[in-house]
Structure formats: C-alpha cells, structure tokens
C-alpha positions as CSV (number, residue, x, y, z in Angstrom):
1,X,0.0,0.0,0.0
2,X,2.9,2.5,0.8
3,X,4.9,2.3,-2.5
4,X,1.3,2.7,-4.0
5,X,0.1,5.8,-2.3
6,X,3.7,7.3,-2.7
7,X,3.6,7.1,-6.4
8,X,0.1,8.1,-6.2
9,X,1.2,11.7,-4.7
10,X,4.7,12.1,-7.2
11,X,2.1,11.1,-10.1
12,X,-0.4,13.8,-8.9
13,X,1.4,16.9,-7.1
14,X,-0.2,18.8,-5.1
15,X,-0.6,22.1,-6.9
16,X,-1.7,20.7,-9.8
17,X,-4.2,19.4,-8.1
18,X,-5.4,22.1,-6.8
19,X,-4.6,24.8,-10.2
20,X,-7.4,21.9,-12.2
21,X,-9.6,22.6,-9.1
22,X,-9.5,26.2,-9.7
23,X,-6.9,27.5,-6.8
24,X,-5.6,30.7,-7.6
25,X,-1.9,30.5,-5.9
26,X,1.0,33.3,-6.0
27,X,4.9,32.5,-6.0
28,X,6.0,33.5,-2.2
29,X,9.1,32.1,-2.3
30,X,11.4,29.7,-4.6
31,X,9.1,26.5,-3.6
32,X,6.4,27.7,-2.3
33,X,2.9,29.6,-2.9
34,X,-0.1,30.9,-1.2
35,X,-3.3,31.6,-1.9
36,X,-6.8,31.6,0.0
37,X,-7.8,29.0,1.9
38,X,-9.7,26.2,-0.1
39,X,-11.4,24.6,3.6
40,X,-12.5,27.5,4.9
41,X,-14.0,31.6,4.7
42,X,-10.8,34.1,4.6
43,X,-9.6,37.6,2.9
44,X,-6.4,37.3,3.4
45,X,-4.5,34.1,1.6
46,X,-2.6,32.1,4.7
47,X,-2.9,28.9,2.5
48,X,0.8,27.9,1.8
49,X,1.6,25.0,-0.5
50,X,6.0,23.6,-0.4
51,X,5.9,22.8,-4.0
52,X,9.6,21.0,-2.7
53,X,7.7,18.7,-0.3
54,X,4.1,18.3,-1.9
55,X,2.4,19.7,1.5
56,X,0.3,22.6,2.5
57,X,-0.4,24.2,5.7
58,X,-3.1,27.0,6.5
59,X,-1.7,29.2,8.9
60,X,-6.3,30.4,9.3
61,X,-7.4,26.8,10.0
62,X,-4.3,25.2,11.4
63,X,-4.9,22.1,9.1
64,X,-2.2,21.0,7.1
65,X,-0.8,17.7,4.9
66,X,-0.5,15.6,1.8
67,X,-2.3,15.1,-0.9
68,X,-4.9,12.9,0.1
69,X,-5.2,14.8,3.3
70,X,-6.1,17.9,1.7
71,X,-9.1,15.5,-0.3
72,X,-10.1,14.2,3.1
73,X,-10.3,17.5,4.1
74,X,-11.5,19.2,0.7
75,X,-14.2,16.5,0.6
76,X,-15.3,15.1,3.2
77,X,-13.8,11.9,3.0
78,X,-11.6,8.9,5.0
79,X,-8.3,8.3,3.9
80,X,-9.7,4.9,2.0
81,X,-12.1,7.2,0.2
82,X,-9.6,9.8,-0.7
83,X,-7.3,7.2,-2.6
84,X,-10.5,5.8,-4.4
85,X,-11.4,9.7,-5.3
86,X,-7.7,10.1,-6.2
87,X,-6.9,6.7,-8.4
88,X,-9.9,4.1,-8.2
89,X,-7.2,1.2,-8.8
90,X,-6.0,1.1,-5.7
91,X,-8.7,1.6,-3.7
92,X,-10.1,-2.1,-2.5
93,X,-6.2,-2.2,-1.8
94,X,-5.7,1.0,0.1
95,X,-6.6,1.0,3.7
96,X,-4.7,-1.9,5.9
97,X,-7.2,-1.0,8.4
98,X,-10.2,-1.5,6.7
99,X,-8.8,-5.3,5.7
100,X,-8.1,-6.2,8.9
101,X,-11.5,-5.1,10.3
102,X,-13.1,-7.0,7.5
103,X,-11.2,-10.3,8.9
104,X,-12.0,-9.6,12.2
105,X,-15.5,-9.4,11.2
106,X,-15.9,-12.8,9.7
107,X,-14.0,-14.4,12.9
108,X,-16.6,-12.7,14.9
109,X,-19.2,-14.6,12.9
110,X,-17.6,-18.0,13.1
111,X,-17.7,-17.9,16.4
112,X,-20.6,-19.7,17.8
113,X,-20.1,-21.8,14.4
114,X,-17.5,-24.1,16.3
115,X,-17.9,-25.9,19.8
116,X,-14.1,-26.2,19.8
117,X,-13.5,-22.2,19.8
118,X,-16.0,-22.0,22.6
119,X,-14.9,-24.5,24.6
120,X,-11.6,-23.3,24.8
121,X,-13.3,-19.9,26.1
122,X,-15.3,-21.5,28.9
123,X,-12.0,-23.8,29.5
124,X,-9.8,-20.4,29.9
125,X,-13.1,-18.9,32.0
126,X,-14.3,-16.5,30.0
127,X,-18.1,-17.1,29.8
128,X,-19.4,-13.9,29.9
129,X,-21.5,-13.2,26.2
130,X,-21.3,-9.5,26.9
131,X,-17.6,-8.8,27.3
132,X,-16.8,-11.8,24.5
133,X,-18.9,-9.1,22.0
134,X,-17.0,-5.8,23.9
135,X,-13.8,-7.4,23.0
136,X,-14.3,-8.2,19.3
137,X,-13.7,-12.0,20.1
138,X,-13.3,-14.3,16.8
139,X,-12.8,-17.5,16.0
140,X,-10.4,-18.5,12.7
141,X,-11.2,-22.1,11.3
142,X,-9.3,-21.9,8.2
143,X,-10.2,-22.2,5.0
144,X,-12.7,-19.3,4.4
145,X,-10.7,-16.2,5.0
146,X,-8.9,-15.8,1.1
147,X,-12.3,-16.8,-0.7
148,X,-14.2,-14.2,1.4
149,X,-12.0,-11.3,1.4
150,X,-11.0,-11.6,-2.7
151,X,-14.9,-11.7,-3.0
152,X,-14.7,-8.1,-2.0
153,X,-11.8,-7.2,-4.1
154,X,-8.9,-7.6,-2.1
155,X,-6.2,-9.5,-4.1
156,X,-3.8,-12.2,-3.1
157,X,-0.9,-10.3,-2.9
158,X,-2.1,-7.9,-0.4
159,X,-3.5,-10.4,1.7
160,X,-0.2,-12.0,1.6
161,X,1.5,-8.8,2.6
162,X,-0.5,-7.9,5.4
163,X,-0.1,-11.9,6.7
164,X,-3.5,-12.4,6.6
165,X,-2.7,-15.7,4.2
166,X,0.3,-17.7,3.7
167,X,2.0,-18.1,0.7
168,X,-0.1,-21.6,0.2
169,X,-3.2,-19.1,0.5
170,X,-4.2,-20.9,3.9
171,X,-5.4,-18.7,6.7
172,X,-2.6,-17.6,9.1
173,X,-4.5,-17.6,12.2
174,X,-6.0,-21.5,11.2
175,X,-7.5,-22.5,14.6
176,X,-6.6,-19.7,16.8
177,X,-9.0,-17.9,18.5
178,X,-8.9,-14.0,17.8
179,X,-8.5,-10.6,19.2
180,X,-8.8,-7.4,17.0
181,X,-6.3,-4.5,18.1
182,X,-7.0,-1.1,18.1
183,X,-5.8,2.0,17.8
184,X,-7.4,5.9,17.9
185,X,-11.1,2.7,16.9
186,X,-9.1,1.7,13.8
187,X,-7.9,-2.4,13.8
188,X,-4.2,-2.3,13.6
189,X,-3.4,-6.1,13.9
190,X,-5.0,-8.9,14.5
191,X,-3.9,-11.3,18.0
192,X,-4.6,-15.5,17.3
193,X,-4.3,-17.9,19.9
194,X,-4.1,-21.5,19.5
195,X,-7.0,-23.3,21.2
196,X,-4.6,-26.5,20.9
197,X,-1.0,-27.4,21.1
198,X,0.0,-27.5,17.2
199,X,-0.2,-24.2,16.3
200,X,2.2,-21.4,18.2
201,X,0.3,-18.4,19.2
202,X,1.0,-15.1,17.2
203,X,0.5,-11.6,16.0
204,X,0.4,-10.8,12.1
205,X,3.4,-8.8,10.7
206,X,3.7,-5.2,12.2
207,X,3.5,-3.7,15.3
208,X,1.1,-4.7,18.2
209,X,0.1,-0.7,18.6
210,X,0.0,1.1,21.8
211,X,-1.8,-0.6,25.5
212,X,-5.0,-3.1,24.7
213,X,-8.1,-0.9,25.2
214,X,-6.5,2.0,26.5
215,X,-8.9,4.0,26.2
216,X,-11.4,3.1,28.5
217,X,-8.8,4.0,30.9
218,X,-6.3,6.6,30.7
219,X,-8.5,8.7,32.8
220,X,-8.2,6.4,35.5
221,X,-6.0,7.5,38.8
222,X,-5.2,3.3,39.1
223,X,-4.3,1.5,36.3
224,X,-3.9,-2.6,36.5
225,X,-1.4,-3.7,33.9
226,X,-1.5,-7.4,33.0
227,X,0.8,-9.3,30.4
228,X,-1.4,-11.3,28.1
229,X,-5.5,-10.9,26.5
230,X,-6.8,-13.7,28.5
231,X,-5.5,-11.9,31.4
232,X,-7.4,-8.9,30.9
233,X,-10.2,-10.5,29.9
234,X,-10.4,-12.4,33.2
235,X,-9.7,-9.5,35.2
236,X,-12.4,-7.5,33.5
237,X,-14.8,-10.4,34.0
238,X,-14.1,-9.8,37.5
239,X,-15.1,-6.8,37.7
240,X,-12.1,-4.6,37.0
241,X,-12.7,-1.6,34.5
242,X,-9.4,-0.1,35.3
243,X,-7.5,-3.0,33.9
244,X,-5.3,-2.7,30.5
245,X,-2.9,-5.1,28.9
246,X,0.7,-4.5,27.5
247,X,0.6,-8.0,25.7
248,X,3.9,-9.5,26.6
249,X,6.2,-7.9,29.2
250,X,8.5,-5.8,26.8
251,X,6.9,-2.4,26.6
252,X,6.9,0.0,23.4
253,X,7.4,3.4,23.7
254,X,3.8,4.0,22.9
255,X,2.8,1.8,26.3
256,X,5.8,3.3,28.1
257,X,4.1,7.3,26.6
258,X,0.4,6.3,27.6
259,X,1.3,4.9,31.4
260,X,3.7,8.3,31.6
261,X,0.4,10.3,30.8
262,X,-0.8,12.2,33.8
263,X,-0.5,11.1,37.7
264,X,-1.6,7.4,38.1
265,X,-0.7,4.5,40.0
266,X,0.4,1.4,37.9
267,X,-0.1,-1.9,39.7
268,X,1.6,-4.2,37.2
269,X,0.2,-8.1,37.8
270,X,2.9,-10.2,35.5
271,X,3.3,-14.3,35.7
272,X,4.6,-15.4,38.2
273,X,6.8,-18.5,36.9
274,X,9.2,-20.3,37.8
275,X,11.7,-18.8,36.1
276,X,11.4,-15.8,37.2
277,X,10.8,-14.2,33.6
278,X,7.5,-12.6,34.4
279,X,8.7,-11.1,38.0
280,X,12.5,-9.9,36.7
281,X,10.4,-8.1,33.5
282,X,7.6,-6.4,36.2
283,X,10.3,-5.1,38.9
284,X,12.5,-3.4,35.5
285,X,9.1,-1.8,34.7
286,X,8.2,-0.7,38.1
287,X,12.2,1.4,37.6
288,X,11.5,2.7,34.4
289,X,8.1,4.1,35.3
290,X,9.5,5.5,39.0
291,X,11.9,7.1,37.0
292,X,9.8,8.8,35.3
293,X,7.9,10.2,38.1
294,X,4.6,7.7,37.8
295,X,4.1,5.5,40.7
296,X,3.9,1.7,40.1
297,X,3.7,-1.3,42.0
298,X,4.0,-5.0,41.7
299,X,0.8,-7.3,42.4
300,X,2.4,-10.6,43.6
301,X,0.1,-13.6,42.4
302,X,0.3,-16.8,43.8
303,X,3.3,-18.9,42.4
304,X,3.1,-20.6,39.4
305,X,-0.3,-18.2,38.5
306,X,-0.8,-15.4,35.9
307,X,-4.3,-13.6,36.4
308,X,-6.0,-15.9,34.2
309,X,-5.3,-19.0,35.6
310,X,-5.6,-17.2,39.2
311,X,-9.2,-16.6,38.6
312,X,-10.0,-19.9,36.5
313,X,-8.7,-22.0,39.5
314,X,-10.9,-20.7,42.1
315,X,-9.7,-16.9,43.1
316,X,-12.7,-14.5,43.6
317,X,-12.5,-10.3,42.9
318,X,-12.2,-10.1,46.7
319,X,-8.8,-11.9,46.6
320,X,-7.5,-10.3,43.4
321,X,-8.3,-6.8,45.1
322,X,-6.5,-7.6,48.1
323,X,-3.2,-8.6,46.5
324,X,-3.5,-5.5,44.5
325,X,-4.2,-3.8,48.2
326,X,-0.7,-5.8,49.0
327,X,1.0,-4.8,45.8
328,X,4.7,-3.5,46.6
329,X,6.8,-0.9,45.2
C-alpha cells in the first residue's frame, strides 16, 4: 500500500491538483505559494503549498498535509475514500485498516459456528457473552478467510502482505481464537491464539500498537497492567474496568508514553513463573516508570499463576483486590 500511495502523490502533485480545481496560488518564495484558503472563509490568503515537499499548511485553520489529506479535508472523505477519489485502482487495496476489520469481522461470525472455539473460552473462564462481544472475540477455522476477502476485491498479494494468508493461500490464524487490536477505533493487527498445542500463538506482521483498550482507561488515577488478552479478559470479567494489557512484558514506547500520561498508580500483575521471567520483567518496569515520576507497583500472584489462571482455578474479585491492596513498590 505504501509504495502505491507514494507514487500516487509524485504522479499527482499537489498544486496541480489544486490549479485543475480552480486554486488561484501566488509564487511566495522559490518553492512555495499561497493563496486563500480552499477549507475555509478568509480575505487574506494564509494557505501555503511547499511545491519542494508536496504539503500545504493553512496558517487560518491550522490544518495541514498531503495530498490525500487535503481531499479528506476538501471532501469530506476517509483516507480509503480519498485514494478511491484520487486513483480508483488502488482503492479495495488501500486502507490496511479496513482489511483487517473486514477479517475480524468474519471471525466474529464464526464464532458460535465451532464448539471447539467456545470451549476453549469457557476452559480459559471467559463465559461472559457481553464482554466476548465488547472485546471483538473471533474465531479463525481456516479455509474461508482468502475466498471471502477476494470476494470483495482484495487480491492475493495484499492479503499475503499484510499476513492475513500464507503463501499456500491458507489462513494464518488456522485455529486460533482472535482478538482485533486497536488504535485511535481503527484495527491495527490482528492477536490469534491456539486453542490447541499444534499451532504457536501469534500476532500478524507489524506492530502490536500502543496498551490493549486503552482507552477506556487513561483517565483512571489506578491502572492494573497485565501481560497477556486472556489476562485482561479475566480481570475485566471480574469486575475490574481499570484494567489494560501491554501484551507480553516488553513495553513500546507508545505503552511506556500512555502509562507516563498524567498522575496514576500502575499496579503491574505479570506471571509469576518459575523462572522468574515474568517477575525480573515487572520489577525493570516498576524502575523505568519510577523514573519517570509515575508510581507503580508489583501485584504478587500466587506462584506458578498469571491472572488468568488465578481466577479460572478458584480466586474471587475479593482476593484479586487484596493482592492489589498488598501490591509493593
């Protein structure tokens, strides 16, 4: 998609663009020109256009951009919309996003389809309907996802790209279980997890984005931070709205930014293992966010438990919150 919406804006400068849409623009300097403002009422022109670096910037509105974010803006259009207005060819190929929400989509439909995939929930103790709909829960059985996606003309090679199919065109997520990702409500990966022992648990190619449903809590003065989905998911069931989910115990800067945000307290509830993996990665945590003036604590689990399997084997919300209650710094 990137090589495709590059030579999309070199094919298609800017101010041509915007001369065959009847802007009137003046030379102000060797690459760039002004002229009144095409998104909104003015007098004086503050509409700039780097002729050098194919953006504009009005210095009235504030709004400034590409190509395709001057159509969004011109228009009225998403960015998906924009490239079909721009160059209809690359449209059904154009927005990632849109793809991946498309998969997640049919997951969520095969759902109930296959005993297996809820089994595995009730097995992991997540039985609640409601939050199994809040969280986008899916269910990939292989074999559907490539027919039903070219149907609505997405090709093979982009499916392949994004890692939504193998090269064999079999699904990649074949019997995983699957969580949708988002970021600022767009789905930035997909999350598939094996509801046997064949198949390794993954993401698709890319980046896992910033702290699962953050959201619904970056307002919150207490933040609980677990490791993995099924985590979250049981500590939501529970009753915990305050919880997020870093997914895995290595931190992006994007987590690491949104924890730093405001004055919270971080109680981060890793595995406890036996190898001490999950414990060694929550007490380097606990420093970096100390050092960077947000106060954070360690919620010590029984041995051997993660919060999943803590609630699954008996634990109630009463225990849960007081081991938060005894979380140390």
């Amino acid at each position: 998609m990137g090589e495709d919406v590059e030579t999309l804006k070199r094919r298609t400068p800017l101010l041509d663009y915007l001369r065959q849409h009847n802007w009137t623009g003046h030379p102000a300097s060797r690459s760039e020109f002004v002229g009144l403002c095409p998104l909104h009422e003015e007098s004086q022109p503050s509409f700039y256009v780097n002729t050098r670096k194919n953006v504009f910037y009005c210095h009235g509105c504030g709004q400034g951009g590409d190509l395709i974010r001057f159509v969004q803006l011109w228009r009225g259009l998403s960015f998906r919309q924009s490239l079909a207005c721009l160059d209809p060819e690359i449209a059904p190929e154009a927005d990632f996003s849109a793809l991946l929400e498309q998969a997640a989509a049919l997951y969520r439909q095969q759902l109930d389809n296959y005993p297996e995939a809820r089994s595995y929930l009730s097995k992991r103790g997540l039985q609640d309907p409601t939050l199994i709909r809040e969280l986008d829960i899916g269910y990939a059985p292989g074999g559907i996802l490539r027919r039903h996606l070219t149907a609505q003309g997405y090709s093979f090679d982009v499916l392949r790209r994004l890692g939504l199919i193998n090269a064999h065109g079999a699904d990649a997520l074949y019997q995983r279980i699957v969580f949708p990702l988002h970021r600022d409500e767009r789905v930035v990966n997909l999350y598939g997890r094996s509801i046997g022992s064949a198949f390794a648990h993954r993401f698709l190619p890319g980046g896992k984005g910033g702290l699962y449903a953050w959201e619904k809590v970056r307002n919150c003065s207490e933040v609980i931070l677990v490791e993995g989905l099924f985590d979250y998911a049981a500590v939501r069931q529970a009753g915990f709205s305050n919880a997020t989910c870093s997914l895995g115990t290595h931190l992006n800067d994007t987590q690491l930014r949104q924890l730093c945000e405001g004055d919270r307290t971080v109680y981060v509830t890793f595995d406890i293992d036996q190898n001490q993996s999950g414990q060694q990665a929550a007490d380097q945590l606990v420093h970096r966010l100390v050092v960077h003036g947000i106060s954070a604590r360690r919620v010590l689990l029984p041995e051997g438990h993660d919060p999943n399997s803590f609630f699954v084997q008996g634990g109630n919300a009463h225990q849960f919150q007081s081991l938060v209650e005894a979380a140390q710094p």
